[in-house]
DRENPA-3360 file (N, C-alpha, C; in nm, 2 decimals, always signed):
BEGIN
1 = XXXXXXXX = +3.13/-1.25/-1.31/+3.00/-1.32/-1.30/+2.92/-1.29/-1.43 ~ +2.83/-1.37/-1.48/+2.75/-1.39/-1.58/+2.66/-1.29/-1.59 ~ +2.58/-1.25/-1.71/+2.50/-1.14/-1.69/+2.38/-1.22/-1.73 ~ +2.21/-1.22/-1.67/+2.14/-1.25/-1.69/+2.10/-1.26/-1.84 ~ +2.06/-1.40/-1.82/+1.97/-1.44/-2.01/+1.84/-1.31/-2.04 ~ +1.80/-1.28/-1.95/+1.65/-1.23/-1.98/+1.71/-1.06/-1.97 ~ +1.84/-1.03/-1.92/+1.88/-0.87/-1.98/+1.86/-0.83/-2.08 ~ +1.85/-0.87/-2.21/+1.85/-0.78/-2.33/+1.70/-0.79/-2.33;
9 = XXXXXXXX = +1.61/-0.85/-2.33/+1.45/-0.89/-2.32/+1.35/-0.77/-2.18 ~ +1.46/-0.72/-2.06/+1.36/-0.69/-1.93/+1.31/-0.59/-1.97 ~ +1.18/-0.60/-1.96/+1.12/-0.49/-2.00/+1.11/-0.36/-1.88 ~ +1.16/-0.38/-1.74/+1.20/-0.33/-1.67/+1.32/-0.25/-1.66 ~ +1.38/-0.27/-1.73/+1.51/-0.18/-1.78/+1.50/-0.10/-1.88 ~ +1.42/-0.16/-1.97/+1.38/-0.01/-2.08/+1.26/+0.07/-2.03 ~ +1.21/+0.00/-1.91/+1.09/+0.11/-1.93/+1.15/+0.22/-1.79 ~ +1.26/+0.21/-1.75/+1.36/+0.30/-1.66/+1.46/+0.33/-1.72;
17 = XXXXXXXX = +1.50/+0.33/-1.84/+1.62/+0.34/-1.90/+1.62/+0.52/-1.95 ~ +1.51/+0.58/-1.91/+1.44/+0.72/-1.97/+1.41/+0.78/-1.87 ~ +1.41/+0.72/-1.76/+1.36/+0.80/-1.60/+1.48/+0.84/-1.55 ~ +1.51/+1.00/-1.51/+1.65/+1.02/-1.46/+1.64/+0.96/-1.33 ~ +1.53/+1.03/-1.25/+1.54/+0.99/-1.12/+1.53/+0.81/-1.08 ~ +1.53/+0.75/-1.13/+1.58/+0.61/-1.12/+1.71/+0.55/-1.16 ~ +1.80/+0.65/-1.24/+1.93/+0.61/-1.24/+2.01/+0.53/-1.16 ~ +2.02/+0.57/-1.02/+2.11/+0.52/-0.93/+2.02/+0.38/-0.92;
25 = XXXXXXXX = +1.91/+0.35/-0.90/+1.86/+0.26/-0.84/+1.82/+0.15/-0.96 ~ +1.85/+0.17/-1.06/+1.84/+0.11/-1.16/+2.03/+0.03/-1.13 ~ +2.08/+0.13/-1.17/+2.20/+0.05/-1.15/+2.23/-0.04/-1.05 ~ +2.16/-0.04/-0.90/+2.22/-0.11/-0.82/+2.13/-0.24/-0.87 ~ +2.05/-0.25/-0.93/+1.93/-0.33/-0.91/+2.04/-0.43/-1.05 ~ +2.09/-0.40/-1.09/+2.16/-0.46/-1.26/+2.26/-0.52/-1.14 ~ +2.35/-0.42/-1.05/+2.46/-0.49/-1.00/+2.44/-0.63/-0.96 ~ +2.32/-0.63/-0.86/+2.24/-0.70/-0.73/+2.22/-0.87/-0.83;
33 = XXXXXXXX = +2.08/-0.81/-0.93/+2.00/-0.89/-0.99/+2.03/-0.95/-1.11 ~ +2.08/-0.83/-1.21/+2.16/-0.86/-1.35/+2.34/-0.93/-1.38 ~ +2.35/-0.92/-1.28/+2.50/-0.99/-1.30/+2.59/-0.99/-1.14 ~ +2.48/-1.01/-1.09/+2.54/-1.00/-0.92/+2.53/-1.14/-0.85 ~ +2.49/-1.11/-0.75/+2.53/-1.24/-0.63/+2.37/-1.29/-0.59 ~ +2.27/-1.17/-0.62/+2.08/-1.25/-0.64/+2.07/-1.28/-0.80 ~ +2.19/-1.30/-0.88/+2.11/-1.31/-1.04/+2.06/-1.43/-1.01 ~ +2.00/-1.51/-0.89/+1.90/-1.63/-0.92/+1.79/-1.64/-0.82;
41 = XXXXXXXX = +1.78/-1.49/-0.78/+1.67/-1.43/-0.73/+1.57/-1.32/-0.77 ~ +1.62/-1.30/-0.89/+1.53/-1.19/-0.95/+1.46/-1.28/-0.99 ~ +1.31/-1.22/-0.89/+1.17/-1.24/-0.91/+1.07/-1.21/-1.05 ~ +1.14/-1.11/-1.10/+1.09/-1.09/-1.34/+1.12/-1.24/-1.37 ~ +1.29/-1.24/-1.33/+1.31/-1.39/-1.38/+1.23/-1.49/-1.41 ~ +1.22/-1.50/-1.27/+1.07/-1.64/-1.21/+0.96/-1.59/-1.30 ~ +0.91/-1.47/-1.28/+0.74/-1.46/-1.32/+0.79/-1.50/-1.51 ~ +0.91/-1.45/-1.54/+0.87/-1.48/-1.70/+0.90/-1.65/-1.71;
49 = XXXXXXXX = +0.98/-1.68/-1.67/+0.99/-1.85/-1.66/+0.82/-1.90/-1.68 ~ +0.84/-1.92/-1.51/+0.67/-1.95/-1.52/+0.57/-1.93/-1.54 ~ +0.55/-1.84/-1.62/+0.44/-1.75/-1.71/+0.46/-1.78/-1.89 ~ +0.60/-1.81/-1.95/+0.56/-1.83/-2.05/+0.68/-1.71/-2.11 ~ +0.75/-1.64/-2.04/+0.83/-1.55/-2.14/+0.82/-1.39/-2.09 ~ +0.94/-1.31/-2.10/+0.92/-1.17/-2.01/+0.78/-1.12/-2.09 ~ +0.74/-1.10/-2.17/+0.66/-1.01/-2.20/+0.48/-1.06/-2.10 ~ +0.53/-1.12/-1.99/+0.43/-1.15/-1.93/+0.46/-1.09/-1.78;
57 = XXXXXXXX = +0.56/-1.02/-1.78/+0.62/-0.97/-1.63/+0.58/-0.81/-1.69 ~ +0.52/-0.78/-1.54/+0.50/-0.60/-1.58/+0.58/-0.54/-1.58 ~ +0.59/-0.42/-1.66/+0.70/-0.33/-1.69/+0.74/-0.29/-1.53 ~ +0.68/-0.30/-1.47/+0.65/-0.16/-1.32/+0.76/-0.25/-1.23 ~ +0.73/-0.39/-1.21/+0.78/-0.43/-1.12/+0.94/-0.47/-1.14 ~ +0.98/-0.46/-0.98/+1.15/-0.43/-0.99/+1.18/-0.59/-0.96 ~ +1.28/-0.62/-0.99/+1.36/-0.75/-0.96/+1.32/-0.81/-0.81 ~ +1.31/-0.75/-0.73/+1.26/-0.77/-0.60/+1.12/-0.86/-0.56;
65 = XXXXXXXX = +1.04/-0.81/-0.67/+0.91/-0.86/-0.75/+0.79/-0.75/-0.67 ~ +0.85/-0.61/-0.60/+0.78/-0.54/-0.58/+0.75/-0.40/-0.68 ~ +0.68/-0.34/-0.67/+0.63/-0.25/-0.79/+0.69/-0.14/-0.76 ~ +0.75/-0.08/-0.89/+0.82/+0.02/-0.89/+0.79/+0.17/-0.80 ~ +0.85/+0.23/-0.72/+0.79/+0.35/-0.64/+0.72/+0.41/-0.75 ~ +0.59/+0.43/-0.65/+0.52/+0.57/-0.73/+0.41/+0.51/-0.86 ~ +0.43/+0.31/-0.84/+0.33/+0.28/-0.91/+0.25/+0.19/-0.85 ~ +0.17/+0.10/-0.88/+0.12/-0.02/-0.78/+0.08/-0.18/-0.88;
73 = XXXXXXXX = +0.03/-0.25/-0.80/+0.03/-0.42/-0.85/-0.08/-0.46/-0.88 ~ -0.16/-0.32/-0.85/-0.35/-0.37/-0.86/-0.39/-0.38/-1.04 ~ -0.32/-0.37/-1.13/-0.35/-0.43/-1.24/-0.24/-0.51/-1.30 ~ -0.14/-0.63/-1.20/-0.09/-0.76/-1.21/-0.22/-0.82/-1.24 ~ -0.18/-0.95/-1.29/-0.28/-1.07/-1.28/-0.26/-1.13/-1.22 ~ -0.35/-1.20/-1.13/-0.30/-1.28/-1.02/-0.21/-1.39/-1.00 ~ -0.16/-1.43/-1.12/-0.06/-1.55/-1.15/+0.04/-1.47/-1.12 ~ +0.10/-1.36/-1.18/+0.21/-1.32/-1.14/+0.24/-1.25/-0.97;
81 = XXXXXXXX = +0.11/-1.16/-0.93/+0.13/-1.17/-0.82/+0.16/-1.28/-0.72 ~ +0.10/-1.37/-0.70/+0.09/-1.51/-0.64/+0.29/-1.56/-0.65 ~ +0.33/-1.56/-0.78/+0.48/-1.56/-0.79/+0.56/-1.47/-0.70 ~ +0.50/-1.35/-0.73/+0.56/-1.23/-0.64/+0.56/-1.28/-0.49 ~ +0.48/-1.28/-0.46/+0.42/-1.31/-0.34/+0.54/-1.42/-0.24 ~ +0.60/-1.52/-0.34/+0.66/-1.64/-0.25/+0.85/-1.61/-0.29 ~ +0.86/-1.48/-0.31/+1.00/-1.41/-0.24/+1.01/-1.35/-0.13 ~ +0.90/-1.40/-0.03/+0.91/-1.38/+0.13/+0.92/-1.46/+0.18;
% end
């Protein structure tokens, strides 16, 4: 399978690329989202599409389009959350 266009760009993988304790879950999230069977459900995807480009997707949030454990969404802008929001 193909690896996502916006992998060398996610700013969600380098800003976990230095956290041990996210190892494992970084990896499944590359399996799942980066070159898996949801690469056309990762939610970064969408928010950078329709925003204009990754550097508009928070570092924090995970492919899922929820915020990384241990951080929160209350300084998203509401365009991205609103995105977030309609992967339920």
């Amino acid at each position: 399978m193909a690896t996502c266009d916006s992998f060398r760009d996610c700013t969600f993988l380098r800003s976990c690329e230095s956290l041990r304790e996210y190892k494992l879950a970084v990896a499944g999230f590359i399996r799942l989202y980066c070159s898996g069977p949801k690469i056309d459900e990762c939610v970064r995807k969408k928010v950078g599409r329709e925003l204009g480009g990754q550097q508009h997707v928070p570092a924090n949030m995970l492919p899922n389009g929820l915020p990384r454990s241990g951080t929160s969404d209350a300084d998203w802008p509401e365009g991205v959350k609103k995105i977030a929001r309609r992967r339920l």
